[in-house]
N, C-alpha and C positions, 0 to 999 in steps of 0.2 A: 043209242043207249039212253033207257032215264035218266034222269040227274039224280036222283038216290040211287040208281044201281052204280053210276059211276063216283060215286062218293063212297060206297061203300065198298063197291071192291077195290078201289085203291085203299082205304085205311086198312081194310084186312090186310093187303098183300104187304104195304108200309110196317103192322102189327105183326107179321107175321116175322118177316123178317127184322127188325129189331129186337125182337123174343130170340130169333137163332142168335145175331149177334151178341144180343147180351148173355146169354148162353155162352161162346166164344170165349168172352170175356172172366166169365167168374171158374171157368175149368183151365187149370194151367196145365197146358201142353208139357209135352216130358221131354221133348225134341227143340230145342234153340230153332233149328230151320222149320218145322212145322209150325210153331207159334209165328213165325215172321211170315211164312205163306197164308198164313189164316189172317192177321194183322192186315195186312197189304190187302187179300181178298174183302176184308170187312169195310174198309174205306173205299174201295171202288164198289162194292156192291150198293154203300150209303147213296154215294155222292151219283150213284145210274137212279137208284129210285127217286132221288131229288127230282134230276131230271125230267124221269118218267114221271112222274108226279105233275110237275109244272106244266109237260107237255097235254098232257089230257085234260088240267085245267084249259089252256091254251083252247082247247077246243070244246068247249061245254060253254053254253049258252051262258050271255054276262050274267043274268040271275043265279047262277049257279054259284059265283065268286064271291057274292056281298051276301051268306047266309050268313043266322044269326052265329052259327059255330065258326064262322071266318074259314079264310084259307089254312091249307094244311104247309108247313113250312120245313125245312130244315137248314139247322145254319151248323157250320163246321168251322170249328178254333182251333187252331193250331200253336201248339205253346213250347216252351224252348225243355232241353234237358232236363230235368227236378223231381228228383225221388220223388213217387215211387215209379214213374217213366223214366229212369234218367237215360235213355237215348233220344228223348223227346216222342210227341205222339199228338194224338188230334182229340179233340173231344166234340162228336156229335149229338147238337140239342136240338128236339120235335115238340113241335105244338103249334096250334090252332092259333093264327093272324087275327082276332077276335075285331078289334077298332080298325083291321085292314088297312093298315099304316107303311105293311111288308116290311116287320120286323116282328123278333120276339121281342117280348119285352117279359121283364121278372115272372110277370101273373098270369103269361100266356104261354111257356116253357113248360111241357108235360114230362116228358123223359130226356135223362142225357145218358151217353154213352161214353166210355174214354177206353181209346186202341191206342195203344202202347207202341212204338217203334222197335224192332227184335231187339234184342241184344248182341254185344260182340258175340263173334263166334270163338269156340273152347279153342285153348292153344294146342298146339301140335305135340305130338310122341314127346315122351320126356327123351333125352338119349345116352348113352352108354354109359355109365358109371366109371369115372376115371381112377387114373393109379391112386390107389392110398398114398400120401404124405409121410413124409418120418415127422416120428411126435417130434413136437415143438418143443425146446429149450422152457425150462422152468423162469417165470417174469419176476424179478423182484424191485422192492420198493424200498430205497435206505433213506435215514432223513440224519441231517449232520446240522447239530445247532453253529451259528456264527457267531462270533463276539462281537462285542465293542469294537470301532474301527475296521473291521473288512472294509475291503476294498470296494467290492459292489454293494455293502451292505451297512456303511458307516455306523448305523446305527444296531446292528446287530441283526440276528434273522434268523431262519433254517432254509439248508439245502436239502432238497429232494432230487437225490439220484431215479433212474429205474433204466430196467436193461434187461441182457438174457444171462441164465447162468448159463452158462455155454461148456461148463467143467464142471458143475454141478459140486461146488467145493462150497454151496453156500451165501458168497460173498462176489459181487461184483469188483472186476477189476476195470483196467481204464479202457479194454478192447470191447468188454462186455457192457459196458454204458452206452446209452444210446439215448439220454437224453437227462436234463439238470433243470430245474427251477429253483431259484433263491425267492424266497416270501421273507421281506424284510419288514423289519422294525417301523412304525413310524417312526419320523424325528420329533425331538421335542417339543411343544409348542411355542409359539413367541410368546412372549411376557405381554400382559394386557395394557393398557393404554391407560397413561395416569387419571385418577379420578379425582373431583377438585380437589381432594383433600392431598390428592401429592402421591399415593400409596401406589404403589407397585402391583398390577396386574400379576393375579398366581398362574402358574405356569399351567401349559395343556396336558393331559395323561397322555401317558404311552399307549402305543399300539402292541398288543403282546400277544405272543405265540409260543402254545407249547404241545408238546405230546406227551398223550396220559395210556395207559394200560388199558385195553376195554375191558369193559363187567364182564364178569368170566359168567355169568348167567346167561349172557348174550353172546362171547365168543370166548372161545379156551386158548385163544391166539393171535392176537391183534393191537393195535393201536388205537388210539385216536387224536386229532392232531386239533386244535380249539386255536380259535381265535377269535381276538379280545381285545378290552380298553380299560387299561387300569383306573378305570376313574370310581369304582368307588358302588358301583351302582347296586342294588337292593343290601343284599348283608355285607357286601363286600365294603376292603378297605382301602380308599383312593392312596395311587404315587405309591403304595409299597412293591412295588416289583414283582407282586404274584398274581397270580392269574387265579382267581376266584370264581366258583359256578356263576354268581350273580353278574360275574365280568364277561363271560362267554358271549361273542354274537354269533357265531357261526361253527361248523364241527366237519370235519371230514372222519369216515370211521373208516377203516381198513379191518378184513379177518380173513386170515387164511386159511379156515378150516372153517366148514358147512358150520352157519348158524346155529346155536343148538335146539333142541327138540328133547321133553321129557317129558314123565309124570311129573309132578308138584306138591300134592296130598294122597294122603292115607290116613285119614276120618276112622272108617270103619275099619279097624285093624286084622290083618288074615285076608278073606277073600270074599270077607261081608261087602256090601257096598253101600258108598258113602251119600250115594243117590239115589231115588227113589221119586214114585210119581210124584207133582206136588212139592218134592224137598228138590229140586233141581236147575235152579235159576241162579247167575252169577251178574255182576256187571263189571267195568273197570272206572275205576275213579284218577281220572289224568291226570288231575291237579298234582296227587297226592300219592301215585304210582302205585296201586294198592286194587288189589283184586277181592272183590268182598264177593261172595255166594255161600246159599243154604247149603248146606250138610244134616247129615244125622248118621250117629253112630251106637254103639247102645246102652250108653249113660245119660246123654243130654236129650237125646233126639233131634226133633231138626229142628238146628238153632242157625244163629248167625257166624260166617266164617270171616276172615280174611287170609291174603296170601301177600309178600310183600317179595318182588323177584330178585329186589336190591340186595336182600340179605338170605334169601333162598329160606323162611320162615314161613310157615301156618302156623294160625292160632285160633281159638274161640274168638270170635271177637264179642258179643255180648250172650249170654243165655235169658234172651227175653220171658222165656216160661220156665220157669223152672221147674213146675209140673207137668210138662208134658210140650207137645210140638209148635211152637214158635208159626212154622213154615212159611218164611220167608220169601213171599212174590208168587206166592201161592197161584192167586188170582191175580193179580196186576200185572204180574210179572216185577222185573228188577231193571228201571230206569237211571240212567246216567242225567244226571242234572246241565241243562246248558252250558255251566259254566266251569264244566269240569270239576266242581270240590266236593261234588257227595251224589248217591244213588238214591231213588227213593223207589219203595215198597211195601208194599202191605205185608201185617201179621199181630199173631195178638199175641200178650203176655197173660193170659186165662183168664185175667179179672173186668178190660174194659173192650173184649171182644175184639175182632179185626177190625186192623186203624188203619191207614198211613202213617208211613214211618218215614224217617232220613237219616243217611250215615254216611262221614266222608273216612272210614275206614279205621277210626278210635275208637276208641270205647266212652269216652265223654261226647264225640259229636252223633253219638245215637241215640236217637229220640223218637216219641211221636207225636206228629201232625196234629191228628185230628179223624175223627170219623170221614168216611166217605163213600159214595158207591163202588163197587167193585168190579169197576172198570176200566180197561188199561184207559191211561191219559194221554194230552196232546202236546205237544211240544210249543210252545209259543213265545215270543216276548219276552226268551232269555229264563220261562220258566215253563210250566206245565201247568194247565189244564185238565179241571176232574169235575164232580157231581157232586155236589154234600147227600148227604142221606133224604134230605127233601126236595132234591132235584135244582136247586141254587147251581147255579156255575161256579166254580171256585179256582183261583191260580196257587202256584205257589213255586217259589225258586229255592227252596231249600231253608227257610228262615221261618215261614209259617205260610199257616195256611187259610187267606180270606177272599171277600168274595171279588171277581173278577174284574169288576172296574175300578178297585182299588189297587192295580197294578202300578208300581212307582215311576212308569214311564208316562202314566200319565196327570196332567196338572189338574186343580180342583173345577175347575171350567168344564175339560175335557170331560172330565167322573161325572159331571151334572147332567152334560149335553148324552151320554153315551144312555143315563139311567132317564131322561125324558123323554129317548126317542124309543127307547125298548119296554115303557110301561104299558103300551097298549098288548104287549107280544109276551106269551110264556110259554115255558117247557123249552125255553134256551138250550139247543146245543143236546136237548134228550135223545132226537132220531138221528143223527150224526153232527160231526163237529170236524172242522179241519181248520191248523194255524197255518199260515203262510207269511212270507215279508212284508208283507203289505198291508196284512192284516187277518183276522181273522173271518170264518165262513161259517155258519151254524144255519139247522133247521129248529124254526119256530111257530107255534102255532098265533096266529092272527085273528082279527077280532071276530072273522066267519067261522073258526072252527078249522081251518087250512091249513095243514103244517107248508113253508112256501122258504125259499133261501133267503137268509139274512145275510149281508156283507160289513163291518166295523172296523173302519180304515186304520192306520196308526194314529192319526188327529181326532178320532173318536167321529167318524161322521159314518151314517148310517145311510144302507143301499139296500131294496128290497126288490122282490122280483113275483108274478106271479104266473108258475112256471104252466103249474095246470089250472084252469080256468073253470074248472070243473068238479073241482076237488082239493087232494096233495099232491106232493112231487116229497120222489124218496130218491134222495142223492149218495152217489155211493162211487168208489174208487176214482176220489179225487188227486186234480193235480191243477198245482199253481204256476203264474210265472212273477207273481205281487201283484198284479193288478187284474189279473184275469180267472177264472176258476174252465178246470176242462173236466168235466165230469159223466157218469151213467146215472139217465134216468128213464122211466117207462112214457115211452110216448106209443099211447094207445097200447096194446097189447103187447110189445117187444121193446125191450131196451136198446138206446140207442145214444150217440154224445152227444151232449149238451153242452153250448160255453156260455157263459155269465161273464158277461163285463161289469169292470165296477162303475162303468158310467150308467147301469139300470138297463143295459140292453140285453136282450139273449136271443140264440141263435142255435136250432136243434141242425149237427155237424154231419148226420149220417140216417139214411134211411135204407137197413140192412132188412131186404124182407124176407124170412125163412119160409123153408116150406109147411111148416108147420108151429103150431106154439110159439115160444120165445126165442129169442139172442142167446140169453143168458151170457149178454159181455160182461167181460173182467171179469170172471168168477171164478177162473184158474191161472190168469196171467194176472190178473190186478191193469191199472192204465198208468203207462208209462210214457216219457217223452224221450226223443232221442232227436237231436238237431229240431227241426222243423214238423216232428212226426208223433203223430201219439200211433203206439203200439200197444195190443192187445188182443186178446180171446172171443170169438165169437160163435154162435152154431148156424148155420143157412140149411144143408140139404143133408143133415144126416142126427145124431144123439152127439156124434163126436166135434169139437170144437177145434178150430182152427185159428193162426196169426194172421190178423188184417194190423190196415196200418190207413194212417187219414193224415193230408199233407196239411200243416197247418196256412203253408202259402196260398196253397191254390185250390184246394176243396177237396182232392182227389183219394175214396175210397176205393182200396184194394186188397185181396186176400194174396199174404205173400207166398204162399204155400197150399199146394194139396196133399204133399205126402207126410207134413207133422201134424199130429193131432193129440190133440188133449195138452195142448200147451201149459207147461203151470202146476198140473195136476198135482204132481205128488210134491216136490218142494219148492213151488213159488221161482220165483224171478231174482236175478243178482241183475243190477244195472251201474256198470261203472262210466254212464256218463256218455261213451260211443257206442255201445253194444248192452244187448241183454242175452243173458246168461241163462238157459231154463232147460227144465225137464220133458218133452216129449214121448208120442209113442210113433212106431212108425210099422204097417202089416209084416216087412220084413225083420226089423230088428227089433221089435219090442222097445222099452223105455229107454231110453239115451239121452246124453248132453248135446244139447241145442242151442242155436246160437242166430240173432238177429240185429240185424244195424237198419232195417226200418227199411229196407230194399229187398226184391224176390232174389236174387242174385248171391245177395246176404244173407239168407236165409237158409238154415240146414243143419246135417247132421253134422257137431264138431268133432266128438269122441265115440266110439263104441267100446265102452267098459268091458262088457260080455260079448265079444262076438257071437254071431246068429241068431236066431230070433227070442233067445230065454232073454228075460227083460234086467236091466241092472238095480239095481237096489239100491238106488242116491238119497241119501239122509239130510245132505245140509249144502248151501250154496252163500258166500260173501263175497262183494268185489273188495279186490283192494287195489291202489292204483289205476295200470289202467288193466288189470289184470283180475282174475277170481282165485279164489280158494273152493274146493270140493271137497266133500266126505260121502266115499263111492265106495263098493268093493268093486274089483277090477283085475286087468291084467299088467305088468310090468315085467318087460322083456323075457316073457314065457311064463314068470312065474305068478299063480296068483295070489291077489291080495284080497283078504278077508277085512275090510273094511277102512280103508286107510286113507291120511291127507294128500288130495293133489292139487298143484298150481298149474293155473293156466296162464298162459301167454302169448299174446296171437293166437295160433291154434294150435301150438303147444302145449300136450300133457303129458306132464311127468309126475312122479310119486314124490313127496317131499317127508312123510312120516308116516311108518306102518306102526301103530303100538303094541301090538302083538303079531311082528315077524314069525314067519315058518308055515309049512304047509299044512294045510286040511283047519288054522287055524281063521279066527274071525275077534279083534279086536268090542266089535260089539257099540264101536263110536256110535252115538247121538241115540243109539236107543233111550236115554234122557236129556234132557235140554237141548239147547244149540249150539252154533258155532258163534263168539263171544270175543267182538272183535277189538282189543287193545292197542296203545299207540308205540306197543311195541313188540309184541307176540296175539296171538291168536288162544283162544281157550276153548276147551269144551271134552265131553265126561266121555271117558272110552276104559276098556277092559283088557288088561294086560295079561290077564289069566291065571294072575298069584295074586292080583291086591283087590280084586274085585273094580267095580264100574269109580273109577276116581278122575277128579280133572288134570290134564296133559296141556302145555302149552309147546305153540311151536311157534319160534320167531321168524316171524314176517320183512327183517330189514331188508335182504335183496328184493323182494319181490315190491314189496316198498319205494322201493329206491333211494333208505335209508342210509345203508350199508353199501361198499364195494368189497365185494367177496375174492378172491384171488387164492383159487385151488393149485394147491403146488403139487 
């Protein structure tokens, strides 16, 4: 045989079959045991054509071996358990021996393949559903304060009984107790050590303990039990024997009765409503427990609200325009300020057009800023991040508003070095901009005309990168971890991930080649981290976009799924840290709650709102804990729900607030704004069917893990 006939029909038959295998690979099997006979199949087929391979070299003339394309190679790595193989698997690398050294090395590596080891196989028949239980005795929890002197409790204290009502009279007796903790008093402190001057060291504060009633806005039946140190600390007043908020370090809540759940306002009085496009952005203000958002009703228009839950109050809180609509977050939306004591938002009062504003939920701390572009800002350095109207970068934490290296965290050294190393570079932070812990990340244009990634550590030291050598780099759906940036950007025709180290390195993460056009990553999921994993949206062989996932350990690009598509699409992604939370579609059941932990395994349909293929209608998704909130219509135990609150939990979904209960009815949730997440109820604008579109809160404490709830 020639020596080019035998060089080429081995690369063909090598090309051919690496084409079926990678094939193999990117179509997920629908059968556990198919996929692992395919697996298994594709590693013996690799590791025969190796053979085959070397064997025909073996026999071709020695000029055949030392061509300038070098020998044809294949090496196989086998690597331990690690999402997204976590059974463990192999990964097969080809290319051309170029310096015939008989190894790959980086720059002679043409294709890799990675075959996954099966997965366990499904567990067996669920079985027979056992006898029903008799309900359980009713659990109660009594607390009995101790005095001075007890016995276990010298110093005074409370016992906490709990038991069954076993007689259902109410009251634990001593058969019904099944168990006691005494939480005592600290003892006094010793007297301090004399000081030269002779004086007597003052005494230590008490340790103190008490049970208070809870806010009946948060339960209609409960306790709460504090503990404290009378020392005195913010308004409090040290050694008087009471327990003061400022004296509180710690709380247990108890409610016996579901958290509550309501309306709050009525704006637009009758069944006008109080929201509308444009007037329908809210935020919470922590510091100061006070819920500010836009209204309009049809005297003021749409001005500025608050809600305050402690005293179950709505008010105006300012009428910025008094001629006409305020409209409050209009365009920016409605930002909580890092540090909890105020919200900032655009709107104008008719004479010096749309400003920036700030308000920590008074009427004297609302203000405004200053002019700016009108564009949401970035979070950073304990403040935010905006545009002035001539494209200057501007910060501000709620006190005012200047330009960006004037940030109080940094010293006048830092301010010098930050504005000598950025004077060659403008249009800072105009084509994106992201704050992280570490520092901040902006796009700027450079002295060739290049917009290219800037990095601006917390020390003020400056990292530049030049991503395309050719041109710009447009960065987009970023994610940090302080020192690293993991982002989408176009390499050549198709977007793909890119990492920026802050030591000036970079490293393009994935080469997803579709069959047509673009990726289009992150454009319905956004990019997300989940342990060691960025997760996210991409298109390979069709218009519809799928979840892939890239290990950040070991390099390994994967699509977790073929049956979700359109990841993201209709409301984005909740990520509580283990899992992401999203919207999909799927050929049989149309749109549904989806659910991913960065593994094919993980990956799947959680709820089907609407059984069979009509699609559900999800309006709004938040994690809280390690759990989500949803606003879905749906079903609940036969009946349906016209648009209502559910929590998730593991893969538990239940209904927690319907606002307009009853059949053929449709609350109407999120048709404005969103779900508007507070530190201790949830907001957002729903329709009860008498008061028109008004905001409704529902507390979040169990789902939290704030509250311990105890249904009697």
């Amino acid at each position: 045989m020639p020596e080019h006939t035998a060089h080429e029909d081995n690369n063909r038959r090598f090309n051919e079959e690496s084409t079926r295998e990678n094939d193999r690979e990117t179509e997920a099997p629908r059968r556990i045991t198919l996929m692992t006979v395919l697996q298994v199949m594709g590693i013996v087929t690799a590791l025969v054509l190796a053979l085959y391979n070397n064997a025909l070299i073996d026999h071709l003339p020695e000029t055949d071996t030392t061509t300038a394309q070098g020998q044809l190679l294949v090496e196989t790595e086998p690597f331990a358990p690690l999402a997204p193989c976590n059974e463990g698997g192999v990964r097969l690398t080809t290319g051309m021996d170029v310096n015939g050294n008989g190894l790959l090395e980086t720059g002679e590596a043409q294709a890799s393949t990675v075959v996954c080891n099966g997965m366990q196989g499904l567990p067996g028949p669920q079985g027979q559903p056992g006898v029903d239980g008799e309900d359980s005795p009713t659990p109660l929890l009594t607390s009995q304060t101790l005095p001075l002197g007890n016995a276990t409790c010298p110093t005074g204290g409370t016992l906490f009984t709990n038991g069954e009502d076993l007689d259902e009279d109410g009251e634990l007796s001593d058969l019904e107790t099944t168990g006691q903790v005494h939480v005592c008093n600290g003892s006094v402190g010793l007297n301090g050590t004399n000081g030269q001057a002779g004086m007597d060291g003052e005494g230590g504060a008490s340790a103190l303990i008490d049970k208070v009633i809870a806010p009946r806005y948060l339960c209609l039946d409960g306790f709460i039990v504090r503990f404290g140190v009378d020392d005195g600390e913010g308004e409090g007043l040290a050694n008087n024997g009471l327990m003061e908020d400022d004296e509180v370090r710690e709380t247990l809540n108890f409610c016996f009765t579901p958290l509550r759940a309501e309306q709050i306002t009525d704006i637009f009085p009758g069944t006008g409503n109080s929201a509308t496009n444009g007037c329908e952005e809210g935020a919470w203000v922590a510091a100061l427990e006070r819920f500010v958002f836009a209204a309009t009703n049809a005297s003021n228009g749409c001005e500025l609200y608050v809600h305050q839950p402690a005293i179950n109050a709505t008010a105006l809180l300012v009428d910025l325009h008094p001629n006409g609509d305020a409209s409050p977050g209009r365009d920016l939306g409605m930002h909580p300020l890092p540090n909890g004591q105020g919200v900032v938002f655009d709107a104008t009062d008719g004479v010096n057009g749309r400003q920036l504003w700030v308000s920590d939920g008074t009427a004297s701390g609302t203000r405004a800023l200053g002019d700016v572009e009108l564009s949401p800002p970035v979070v950073w350095n304990g403040g935010l991040l905006l545009h002035a109207p001539t494209g200057a970068l501007m910060w501000t934490n709620g006190s005012d508003l200047r330009p960006w290296t004037d940030q109080p965290q940094w010293n006048a050294s830092q301010r010098n070095q930050v504005a000598s190393a950025t004077a060659s570079l403008s249009q800072l932070g105009s084509g994106w901009l992201h704050g992280g812990e570490g520092g901040v990340w902006f796009s700027a244009v450079d002295g060739l005309g290049d917009v290219e990634p800037v990095f601006v550590d917390m020390n003020g030291s400056l990292t530049t990168w030049d991503v395309n050598p050719l041109g710009s780099a447009e960065l987009t759906q970023m994610v940090d971890d302080g020192t690293d940036l993991y982002a989408v950007a176009m390499r050549g025709t198709a977007k793909q991930l890119l990492h920026l180290s802050a030591n000036g390195s970079m490293a393009w993460m994935t080469s997803i080649a579709p069959s047509s056009g673009d990726t289009a990553m992150g454009e319905g999921m956004g990019l997300h981290r989940i342990g060691d994993n960025l997760v996210y949206d991409a298109v390979v062989s069709s218009t519809e976009a799928r979840v892939w996932t890239t290990n950040l350990a070991n390099g390994i690009t994967v699509q977790l799924s073929t049956e979700l598509l359109a990841p993201g699409a209709q409301v984005g992604v909740a990520n509580n840290g283990e899992r992401l939370l999203f919207d999909c579609i799927t050929p049989s059941r149309g749109t549904e709650l989806c659910v991913t932990d960065a593994t094919p395994l993980g990956t799947y349909v959680l709820h089907e709102f609407v059984p069979g293929v009509m699609p559900a209608d999800l309006r709004g998704l938040a994690a809280i804990g390690d759990g989500w909130l949803v606003v879905s219509e749906g079903e609940a135990e036969g009946v349906t729900v016209g648009m209502g609150l559910w929590a998730v939990q593991g893969d538990a979904v239940r209904l927690v607030y319907d606002p307009r209960p009853g059949p053929s009815t449709s609350s109407e949730a999120l048709t404005y704004g969103s779900l508007v997440m507070g530190s201790e109820a949830v907001f957002f604008l729903a329709n009860d069917g008498a008061s028109g579109h008004e905001w409704h809160r529902w507390s979040h404490g169990e789902l939290s893990a704030d509250w311990i709830v105890i249904h009697r």
